[in-house]
C-alpha positions as CSV (number, residue, x, y, z in Angstrom):
1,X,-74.8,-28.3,-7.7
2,X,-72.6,-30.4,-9.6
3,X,-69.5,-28.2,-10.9
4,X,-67.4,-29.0,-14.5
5,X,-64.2,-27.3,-15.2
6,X,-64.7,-27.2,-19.4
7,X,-61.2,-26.7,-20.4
8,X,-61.8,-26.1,-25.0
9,X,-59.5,-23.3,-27.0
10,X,-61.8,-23.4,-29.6
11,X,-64.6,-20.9,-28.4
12,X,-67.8,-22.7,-30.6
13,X,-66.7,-26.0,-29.3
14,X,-66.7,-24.7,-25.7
15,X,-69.6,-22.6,-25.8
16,X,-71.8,-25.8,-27.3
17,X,-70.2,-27.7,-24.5
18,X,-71.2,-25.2,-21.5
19,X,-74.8,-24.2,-22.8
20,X,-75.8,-28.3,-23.1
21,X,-74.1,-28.9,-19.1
22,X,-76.1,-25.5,-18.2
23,X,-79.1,-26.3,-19.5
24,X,-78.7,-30.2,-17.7
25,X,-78.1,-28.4,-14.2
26,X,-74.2,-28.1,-14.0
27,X,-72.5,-25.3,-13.0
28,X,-69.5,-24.6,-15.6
29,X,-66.4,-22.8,-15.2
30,X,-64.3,-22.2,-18.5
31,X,-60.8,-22.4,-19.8
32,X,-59.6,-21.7,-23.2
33,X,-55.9,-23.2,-22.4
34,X,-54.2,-25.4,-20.6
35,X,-52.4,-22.5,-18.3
36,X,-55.5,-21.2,-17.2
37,X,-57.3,-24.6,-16.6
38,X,-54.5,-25.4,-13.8
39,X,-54.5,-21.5,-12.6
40,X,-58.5,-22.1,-12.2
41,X,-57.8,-25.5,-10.6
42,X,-55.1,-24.9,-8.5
43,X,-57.4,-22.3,-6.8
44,X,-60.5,-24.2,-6.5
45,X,-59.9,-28.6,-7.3
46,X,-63.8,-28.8,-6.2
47,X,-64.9,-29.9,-9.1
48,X,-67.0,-33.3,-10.1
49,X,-65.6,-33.2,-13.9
50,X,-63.3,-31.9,-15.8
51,X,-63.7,-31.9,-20.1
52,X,-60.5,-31.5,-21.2
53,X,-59.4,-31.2,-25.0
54,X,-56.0,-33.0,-25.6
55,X,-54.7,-30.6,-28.4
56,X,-54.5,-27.1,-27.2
57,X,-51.3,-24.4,-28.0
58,X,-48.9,-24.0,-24.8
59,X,-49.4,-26.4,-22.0
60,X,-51.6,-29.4,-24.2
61,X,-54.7,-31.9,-22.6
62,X,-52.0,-34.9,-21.7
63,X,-50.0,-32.2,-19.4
64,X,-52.7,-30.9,-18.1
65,X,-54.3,-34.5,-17.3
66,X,-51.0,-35.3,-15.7
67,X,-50.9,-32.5,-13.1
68,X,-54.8,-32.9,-12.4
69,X,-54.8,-36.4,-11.4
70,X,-51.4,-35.9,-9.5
71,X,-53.4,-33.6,-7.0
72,X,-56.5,-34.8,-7.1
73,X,-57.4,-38.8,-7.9
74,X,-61.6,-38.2,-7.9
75,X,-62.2,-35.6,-10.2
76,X,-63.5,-37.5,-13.0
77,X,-61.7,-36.4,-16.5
78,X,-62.9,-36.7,-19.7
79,X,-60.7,-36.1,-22.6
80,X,-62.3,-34.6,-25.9
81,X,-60.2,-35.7,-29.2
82,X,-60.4,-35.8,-32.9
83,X,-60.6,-39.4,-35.1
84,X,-57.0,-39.0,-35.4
85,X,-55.7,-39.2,-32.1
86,X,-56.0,-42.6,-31.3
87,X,-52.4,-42.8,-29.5
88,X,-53.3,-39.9,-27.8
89,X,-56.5,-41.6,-26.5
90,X,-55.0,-44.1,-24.8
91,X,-51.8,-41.9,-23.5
92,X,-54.6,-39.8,-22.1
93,X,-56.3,-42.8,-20.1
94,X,-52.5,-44.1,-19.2
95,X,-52.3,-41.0,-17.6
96,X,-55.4,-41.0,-15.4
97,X,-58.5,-39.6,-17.9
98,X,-61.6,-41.6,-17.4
99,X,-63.0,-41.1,-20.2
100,X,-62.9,-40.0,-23.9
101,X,-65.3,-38.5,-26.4
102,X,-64.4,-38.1,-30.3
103,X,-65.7,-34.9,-32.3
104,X,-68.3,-33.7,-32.8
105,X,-70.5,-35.3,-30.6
106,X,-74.6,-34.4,-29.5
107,X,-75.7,-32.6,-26.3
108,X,-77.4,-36.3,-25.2
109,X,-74.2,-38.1,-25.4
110,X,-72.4,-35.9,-23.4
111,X,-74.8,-35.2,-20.9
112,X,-74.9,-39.2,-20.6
113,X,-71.5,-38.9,-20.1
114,X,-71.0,-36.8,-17.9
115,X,-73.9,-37.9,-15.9
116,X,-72.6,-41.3,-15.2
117,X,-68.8,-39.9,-14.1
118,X,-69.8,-37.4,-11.7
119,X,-71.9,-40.0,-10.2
120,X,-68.8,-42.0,-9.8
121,X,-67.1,-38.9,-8.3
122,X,-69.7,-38.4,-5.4
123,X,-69.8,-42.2,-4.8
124,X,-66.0,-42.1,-4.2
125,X,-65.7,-39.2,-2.8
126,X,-68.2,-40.3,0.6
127,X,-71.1,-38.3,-0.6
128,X,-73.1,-40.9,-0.6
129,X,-72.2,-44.2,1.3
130,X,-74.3,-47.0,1.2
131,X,-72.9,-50.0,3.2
132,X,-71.7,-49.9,6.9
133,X,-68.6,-49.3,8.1
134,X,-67.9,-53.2,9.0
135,X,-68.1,-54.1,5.0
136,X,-64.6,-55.1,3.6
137,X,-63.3,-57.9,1.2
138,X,-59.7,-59.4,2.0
139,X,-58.2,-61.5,-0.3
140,X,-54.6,-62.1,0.5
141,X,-52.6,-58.6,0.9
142,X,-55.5,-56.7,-0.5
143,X,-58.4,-55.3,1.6
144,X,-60.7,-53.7,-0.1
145,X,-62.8,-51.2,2.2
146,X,-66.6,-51.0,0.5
147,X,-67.9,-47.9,2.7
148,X,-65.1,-45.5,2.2
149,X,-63.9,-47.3,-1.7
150,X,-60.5,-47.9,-1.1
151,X,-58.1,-50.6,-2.1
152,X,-55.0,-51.1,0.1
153,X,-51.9,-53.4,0.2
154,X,-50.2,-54.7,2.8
155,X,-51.7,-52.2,4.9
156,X,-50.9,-49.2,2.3
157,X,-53.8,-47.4,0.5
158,X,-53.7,-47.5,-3.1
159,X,-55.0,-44.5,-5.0
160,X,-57.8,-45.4,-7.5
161,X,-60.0,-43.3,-9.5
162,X,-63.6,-43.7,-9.3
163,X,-64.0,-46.1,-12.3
164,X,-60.7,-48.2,-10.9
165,X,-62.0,-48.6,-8.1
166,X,-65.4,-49.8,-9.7
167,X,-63.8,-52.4,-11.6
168,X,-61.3,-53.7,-8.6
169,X,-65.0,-53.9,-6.8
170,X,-66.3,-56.1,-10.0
171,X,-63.4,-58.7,-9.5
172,X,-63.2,-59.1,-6.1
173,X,-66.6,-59.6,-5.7
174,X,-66.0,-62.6,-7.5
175,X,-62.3,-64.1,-6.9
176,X,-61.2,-66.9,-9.4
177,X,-63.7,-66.5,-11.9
178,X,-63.4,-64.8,-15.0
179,X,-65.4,-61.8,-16.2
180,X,-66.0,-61.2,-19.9
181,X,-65.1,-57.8,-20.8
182,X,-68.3,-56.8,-22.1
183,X,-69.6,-57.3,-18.5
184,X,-67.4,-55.5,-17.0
185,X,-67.8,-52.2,-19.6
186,X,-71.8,-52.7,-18.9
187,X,-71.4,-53.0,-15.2
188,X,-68.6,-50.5,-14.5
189,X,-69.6,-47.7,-17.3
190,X,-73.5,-48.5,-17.3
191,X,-75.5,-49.9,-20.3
192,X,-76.0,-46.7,-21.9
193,X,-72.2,-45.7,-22.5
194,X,-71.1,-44.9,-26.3
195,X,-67.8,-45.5,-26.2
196,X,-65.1,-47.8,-27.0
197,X,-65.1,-51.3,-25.4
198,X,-61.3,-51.3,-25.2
199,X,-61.4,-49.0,-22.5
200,X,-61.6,-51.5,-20.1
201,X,-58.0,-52.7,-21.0
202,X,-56.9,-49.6,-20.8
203,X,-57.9,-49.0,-17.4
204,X,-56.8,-52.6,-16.4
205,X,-53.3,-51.7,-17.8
206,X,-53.5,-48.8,-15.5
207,X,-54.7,-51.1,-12.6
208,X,-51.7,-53.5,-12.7
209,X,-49.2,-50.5,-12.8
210,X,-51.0,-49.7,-9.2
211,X,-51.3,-53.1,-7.4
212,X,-49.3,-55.4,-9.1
213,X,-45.4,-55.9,-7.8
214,X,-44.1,-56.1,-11.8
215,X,-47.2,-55.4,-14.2
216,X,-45.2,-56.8,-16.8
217,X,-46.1,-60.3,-15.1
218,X,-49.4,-60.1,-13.0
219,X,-49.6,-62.3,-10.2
220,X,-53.9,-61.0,-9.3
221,X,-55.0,-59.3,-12.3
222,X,-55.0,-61.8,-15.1
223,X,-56.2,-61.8,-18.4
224,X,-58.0,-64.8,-20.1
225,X,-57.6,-64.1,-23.6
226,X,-60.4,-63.9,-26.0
227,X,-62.9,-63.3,-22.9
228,X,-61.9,-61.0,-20.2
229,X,-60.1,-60.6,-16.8
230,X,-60.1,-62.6,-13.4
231,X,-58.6,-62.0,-9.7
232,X,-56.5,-64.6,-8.6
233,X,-56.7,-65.6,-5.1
234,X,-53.0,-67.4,-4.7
């Protein structure tokens, strides 16, 4: 059974959270701060997701979101935020979250969403491999392994998230051409996500942080203003 860490300290917002996973087939294990959330994961990181709420007294969600995806890079992490927090959105994804959902939001949306991350999470994590061994794109210093979904360097693995890795696998399956953004959010998140569409720049920001030499001037991962995002093959 799929397991979510729901880490909420307020107790109506937590308890609507847990009864809608329960009732969807999750197992849930609760946390009403951030203190206990890493006690509970440092113990047991066998989790698919984790819901995290970014504004929470003592250790807050952006800590918290740090520390997780410092030991562990595919638990998928959804952050839950208020209208207001739209720096804190994308500090949260800068610092590893997949995802985000704004308050209040219905049982089928976050089912939806949760659906689609931990699906991710088994696809990166070997649960379910689906090409052969043999399968691997090279283009220049990267090699990007399809069977076990890992992106390295000259030789040295870089660590990706599931939905990284997803869109590294968009571009490279087509080198030199550009991808409009709205492709990429359908393709990587799926056509029935609710959220934002700029949080495929986000994650692309993130991305060049991981395999480009100086981020501040990508060589690979280049933007086309107005459209979307290429790979260059130099």
């Amino acid at each position: 059974m799929r397991k979510v860490l729901v880490v909420e300290d307020e107790a109506a917002i937590r308890e609507f959270v847990v009864i809608n996973l329960r009732r969807a087939g999750y197992e849930t294990v609760e946390a009403q701060t951030g203190e206990e959330a890493l006690n509970i994961f440092y113990m047991d990181s066998d989790f698919h997701v984790v819901l995290l709420d970014i504004m929470m007294p003592g250790i807050d969600g952006l800590a918290v979101c740090k520390e997780i995806r410092a030991r562990n890079n595919t638990v998928g992490v959804i952050m839950l935020t208020a209208k207001s927090q739209e720096m804190d959105k994308v500090s949260a994804l800068m610092l590893g979250a997949d995802d985000y959902m704004t308050k209040p939001f219905s049982p089928t949306e976050l089912v939806a969403r949760v659906d689609s991350l931990s699906r991710r999470v088994e696809l990166q994590s070997g649960i379910k491999p689906t090409r052969s061994a043999s399968d691997e794109i090279v283009l220049g210093d990267f090699s990007l392994d399809l069977r076990r979904r890992t992106l390295a360097k000259r030789g040295m693995n870089i660590e990706l998230t599931p939905l990284e890795y997803q869109v590294i696998e968009l571009l490279f399956s087509r080198p030199n051409i550009t991808i409009d953004r709205t492709e990429i959010l359908r393709k990587v998140w799926g056509d029935e996500y609710l959220g934002d569409e700029k949080i495929v720049d986000v994650n692309v920001r993130r991305l060049r942080m991981k395999i480009e030499d100086d981020a501040s001037t990508p060589r690979h991962l280049l933007t086309v203003w107005g459209r979307g995002y290429k790979w260059i093959i130099e």
